[in-house]
N, C-alpha and C positions, 0 to 999 in steps of 0.2 A: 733376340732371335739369332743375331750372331754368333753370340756366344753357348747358347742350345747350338746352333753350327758346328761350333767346334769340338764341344762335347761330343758329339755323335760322330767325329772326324777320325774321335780317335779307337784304335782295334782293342781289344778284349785287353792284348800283353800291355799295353799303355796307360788304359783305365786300371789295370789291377797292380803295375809300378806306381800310377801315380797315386792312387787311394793308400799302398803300404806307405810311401813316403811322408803322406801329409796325414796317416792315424801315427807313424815312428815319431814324428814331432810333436802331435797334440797332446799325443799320454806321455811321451818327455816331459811336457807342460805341465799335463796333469799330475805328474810326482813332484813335480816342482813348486809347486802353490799350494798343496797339499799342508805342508810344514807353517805357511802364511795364517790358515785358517785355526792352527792348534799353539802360536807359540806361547798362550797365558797357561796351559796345562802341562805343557812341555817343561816348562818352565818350573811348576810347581812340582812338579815329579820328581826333577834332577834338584830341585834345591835349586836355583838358580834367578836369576833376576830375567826379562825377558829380554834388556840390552842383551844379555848373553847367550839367549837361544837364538836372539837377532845374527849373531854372530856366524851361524852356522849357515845361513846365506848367504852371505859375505865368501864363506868359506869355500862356499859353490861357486859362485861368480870367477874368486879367483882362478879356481881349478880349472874351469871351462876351457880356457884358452893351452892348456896344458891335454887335455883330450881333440881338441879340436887339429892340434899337430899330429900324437900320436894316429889318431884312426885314419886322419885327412893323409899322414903318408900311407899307411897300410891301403888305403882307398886307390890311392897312385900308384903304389905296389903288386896289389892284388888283386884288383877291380872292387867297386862299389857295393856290391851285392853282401859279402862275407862279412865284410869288416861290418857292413850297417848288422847284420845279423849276429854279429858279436858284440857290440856297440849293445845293441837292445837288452839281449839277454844280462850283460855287466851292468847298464845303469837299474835293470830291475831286479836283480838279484842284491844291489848294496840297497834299494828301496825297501827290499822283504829283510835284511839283515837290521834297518837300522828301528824296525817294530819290536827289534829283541836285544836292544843297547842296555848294558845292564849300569850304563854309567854314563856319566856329560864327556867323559874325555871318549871313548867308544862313539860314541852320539859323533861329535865332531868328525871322528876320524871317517867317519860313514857320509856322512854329506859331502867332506870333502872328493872322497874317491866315486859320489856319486856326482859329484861337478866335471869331472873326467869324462863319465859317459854320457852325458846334458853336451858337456861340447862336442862330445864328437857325433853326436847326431845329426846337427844341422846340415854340416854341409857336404857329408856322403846323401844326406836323402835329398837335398836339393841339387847337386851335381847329377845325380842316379837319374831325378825328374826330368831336370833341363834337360838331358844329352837322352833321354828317349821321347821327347814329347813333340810330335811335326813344329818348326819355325812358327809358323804363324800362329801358335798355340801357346805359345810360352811364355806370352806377359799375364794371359788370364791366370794358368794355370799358376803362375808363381804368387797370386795375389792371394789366391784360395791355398796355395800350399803354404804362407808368411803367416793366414789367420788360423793356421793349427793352435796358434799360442794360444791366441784368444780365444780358442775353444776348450783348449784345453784349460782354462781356469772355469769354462762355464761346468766342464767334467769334473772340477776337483769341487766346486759349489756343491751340485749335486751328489756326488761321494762323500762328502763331508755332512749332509742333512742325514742320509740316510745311515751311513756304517758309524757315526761320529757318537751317535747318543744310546745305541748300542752295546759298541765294542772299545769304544774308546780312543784315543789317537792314537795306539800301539795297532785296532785297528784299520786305520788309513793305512798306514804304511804294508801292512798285507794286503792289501787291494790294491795298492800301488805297485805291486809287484806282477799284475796280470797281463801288463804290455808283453811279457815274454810271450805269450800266445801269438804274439805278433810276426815271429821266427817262424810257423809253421808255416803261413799264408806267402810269407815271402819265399821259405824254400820251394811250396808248391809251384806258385803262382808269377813268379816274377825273374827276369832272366839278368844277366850284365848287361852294364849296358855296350850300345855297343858303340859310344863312341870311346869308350876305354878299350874295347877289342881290338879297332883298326889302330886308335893310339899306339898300344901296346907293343904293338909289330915295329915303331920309330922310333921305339925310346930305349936307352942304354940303362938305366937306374933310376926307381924312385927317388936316391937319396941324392944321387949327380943330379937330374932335373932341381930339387929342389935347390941345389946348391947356385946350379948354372942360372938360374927362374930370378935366386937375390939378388945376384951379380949384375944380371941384366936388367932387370925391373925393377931398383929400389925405388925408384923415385914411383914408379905404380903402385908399391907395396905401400911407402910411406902415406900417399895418398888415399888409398884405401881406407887403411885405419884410422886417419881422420877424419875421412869421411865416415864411418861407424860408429867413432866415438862420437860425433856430432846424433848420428841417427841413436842410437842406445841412449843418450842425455834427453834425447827428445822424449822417448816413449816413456825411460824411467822417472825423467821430471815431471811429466804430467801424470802419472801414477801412482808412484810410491808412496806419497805424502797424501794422493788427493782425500784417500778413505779419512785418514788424521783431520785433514780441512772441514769435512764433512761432521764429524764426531768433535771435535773441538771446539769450531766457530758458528758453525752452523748448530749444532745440539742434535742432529741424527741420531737414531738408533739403529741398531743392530739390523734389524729386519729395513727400513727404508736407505741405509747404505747398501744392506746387498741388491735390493731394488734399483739404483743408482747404480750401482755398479755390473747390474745384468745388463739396463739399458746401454751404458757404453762399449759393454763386450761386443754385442750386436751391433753398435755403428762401428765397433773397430772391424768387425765381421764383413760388412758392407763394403764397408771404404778401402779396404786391401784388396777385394773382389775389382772392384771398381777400378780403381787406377790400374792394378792392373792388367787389366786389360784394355784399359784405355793407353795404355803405354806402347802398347803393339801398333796404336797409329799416332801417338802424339812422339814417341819417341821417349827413352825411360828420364832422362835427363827434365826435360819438360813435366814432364807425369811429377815428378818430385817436387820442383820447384814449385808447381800452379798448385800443387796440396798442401805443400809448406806456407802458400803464399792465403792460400783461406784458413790453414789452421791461425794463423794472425787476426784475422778479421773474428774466429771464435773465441776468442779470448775474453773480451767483457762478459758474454755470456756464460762463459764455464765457471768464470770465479765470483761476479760480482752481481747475476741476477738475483733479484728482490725478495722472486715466488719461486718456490718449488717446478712449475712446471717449464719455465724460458732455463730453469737449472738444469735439468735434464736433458733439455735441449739444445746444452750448451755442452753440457757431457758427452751424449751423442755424435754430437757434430766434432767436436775438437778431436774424440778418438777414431772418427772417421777419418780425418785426416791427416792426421797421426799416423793410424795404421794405410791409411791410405799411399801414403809417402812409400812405409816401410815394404808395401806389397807388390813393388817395383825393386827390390833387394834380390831376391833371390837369384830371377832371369839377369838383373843388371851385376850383380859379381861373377856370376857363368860366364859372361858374355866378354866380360875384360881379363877375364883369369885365361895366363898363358895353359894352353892346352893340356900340356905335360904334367901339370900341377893343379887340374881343376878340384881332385879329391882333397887336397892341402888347402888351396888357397883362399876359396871362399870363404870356407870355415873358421881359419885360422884369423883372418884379418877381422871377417865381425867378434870371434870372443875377443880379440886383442883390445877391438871397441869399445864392448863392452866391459871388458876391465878397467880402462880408463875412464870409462863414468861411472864407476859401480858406486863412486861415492857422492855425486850429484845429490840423491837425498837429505845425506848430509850437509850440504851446503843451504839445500832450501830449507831445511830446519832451520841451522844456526841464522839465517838471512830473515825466516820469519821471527825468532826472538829479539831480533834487531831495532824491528819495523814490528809496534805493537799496536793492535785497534783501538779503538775508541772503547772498548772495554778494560783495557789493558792484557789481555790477552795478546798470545802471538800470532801475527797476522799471516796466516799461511796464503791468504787470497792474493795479496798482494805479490809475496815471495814466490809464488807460483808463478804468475803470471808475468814477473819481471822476466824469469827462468826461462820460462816455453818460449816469450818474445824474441831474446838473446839466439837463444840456441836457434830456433826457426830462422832467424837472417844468418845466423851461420851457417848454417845447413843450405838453404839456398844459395850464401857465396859459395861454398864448396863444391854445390853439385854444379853449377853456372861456368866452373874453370876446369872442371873434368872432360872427360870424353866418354862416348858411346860405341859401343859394339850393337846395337840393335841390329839383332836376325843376321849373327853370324852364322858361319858352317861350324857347326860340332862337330 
């Protein structure tokens, strides 16, 4: 009921900011996972082995942190509104460009310049939400605007059933290019924000702020990114590999992993909801650590249940809290990010994050061929679960020695 509260708290211009911000993320998402569901065709198209179409997300991941600077200054420059609106239209026009790669080295070059505008989405549309959304609003709303990810793979599922057995994965990539539509509703419908208006009138330079922002805040910057790479190892260690655990050790098919993997989208959907907005009265700090502290406790159940259904259960639960954690990221980088530098700063320190985990899967592979079952087989249940343990106490240390801004003034 509260949270119906707040929803209704908020006017026409706030619901229709914050709905562009969290559809600019999830069809982000959804061109993003797109490439996930086609890389054994892709593959065979270009000649190519699928380590090497693998490659091509790698390629993204790098890039990310590289868009998340450019747009995050132009965000700090020119207000939130444009740049996200340029932002959109650039990552979906190299998504409608790479349906028509006439070649693997093309291919590449296209994912990479679309990891550019994957990073700079984030943190113009979540700087854009925070800084219009009433205070007491802002740990729900960033919960619901975190699980755009997760919805947006549940979009690319979907898209993939239907345009996939038709048109082929050349058609994915033109339907992936339909988030441009997305530009219209924002020009209509959606204003500056306006804590970049009053900003704006205090500040001498995007590029001064930035400078002035390292100088005096490294040690918050340094911190930041730590903390992200901790939170990015979390979500992509219990992720990237689990579909492989599933298909490998387990003997799943096709149709009962997407099953499995519907069901964890929805508790990742949940569980970002949830904290949340429970972070607006536990405080974000809290909120992270007590979700950190039960994804620990789901760990027997995610890798090592018996039956099918305590599996699922374990699925659910773990990305509930997984995502749960993560859905206290948004409002909590707003919230510590120097004012001057909100369009930069959030952004840039999660892709920074995330580039420094981007090869955690890599480690739980080689970690499960290490550690083989009683099949002989490589034991990804184990490698997993060793992974998510680790990383969860680190993440808990880290969030435990930080500080909080809850319910500052934007």
């Amino acid at each position: 009921m509260e949270a119906w509260r707040l929803f209704r708290s908020l006017n026409k211009t706030q619901r229709a900011t914050f709905l562009a911000c969290f559809l600019g993320w999830a069809l982000d998402a959804l061109d993003f996972f797109l490439l996930t569901f086609v890389l054994a065709p892709v593959a065979h198209d270009f000649g190519k082995s699928i380590p090497q179409i693998t490659f091509a997300i790698t390629l993204t991941l790098m890039m990310r942190p590289v868009g998340a600077f450019i747009f995050g200054f132009l965000g700090d420059r020119y207000g939130r509104r444009t740049p996200l609106m340029i932002d959109i239209i650039f990552y979906s026009l190299m998504e409608l460009l790479t349906a028509f790669a006439p070649n693997f080295t093309v291919f590449l070059v296209l994912r990479a310049l679309y990891g550019i505008g994957m990073g700079g989405e984030w943190g113009l549309g979540a700087s854009l939400a925070m800084e219009t959304l009433p205070t007491a609003a802002r740990g729900l709303f960033s919960g619901i605007l975190q699980q755009g990810y997760a919805f947006g793979y549940l979009l690319a599922a979907v898209v993939y059933a239907f345009v996939f057995p038709a048109f082929g994965w050349r058609g994915l990539f033109v339907a992936g290019a339909l988030p441009a539509g997305l530009v219209i509703f924002i020009r209509l419908r959606v204003p500056e924000s306006p804590a970049w208006l009053r900003q704006r009138s205090r500040s001498s330079s995007a590029l001064a702020d930035i400078g002035a922002t390292a100088r005096r805040h490294w040690r918050l910057i340094i911190y930041a990114v730590l903390l992200m790479t901790a939170f990015n190892c979390m979500s992509h260690g219990t992720q990237d590999l689990y579909q492989t655990f599933l298909e490998k050790q387990r003997g799943y098919g096709v149709n009962l992993k997407a099953t499995i993997g519907i069901v964890y989208s929805i508790g990742a959907i949940c569980g970002g909801t949830l904290f949340g907005y429970l972070s607006q009265r536990w405080g974000r700090r809290r909120s992270i650590i007590v979700a950190a502290a039960l994804g620990i406790v789901m760990i027997p159940a995610w890798m090592f249940s018996p039956g099918l259904p305590l599996l699922l259960a374990g699925g659910f639960g773990i990305q509930f809290m997984v995502q749960g954690a993560w859905g206290v990221v948004p409002v909590h980088l707003n919230e510590l990010s120097p004012p001057q530098v909100r369009g930069t700063f959030p952004g840039f320190v999660y892709q920074l994050g995330n580039l420094l985990a981007a090869n955690i899967g890599v480690y739980e592979a080689r970690t499960a061929e290490h550690f083989r079952d009683a099949s002989g087989r490589p034991d990804y249940a184990l490698s997993l679960a060793l992974f998510a343990l680790g990383i969860f106490v680190v993440l808990i240390v880290l969030t435990a020695i930080g500080r909080e801004a809850r319910g500052i003034d934007f």
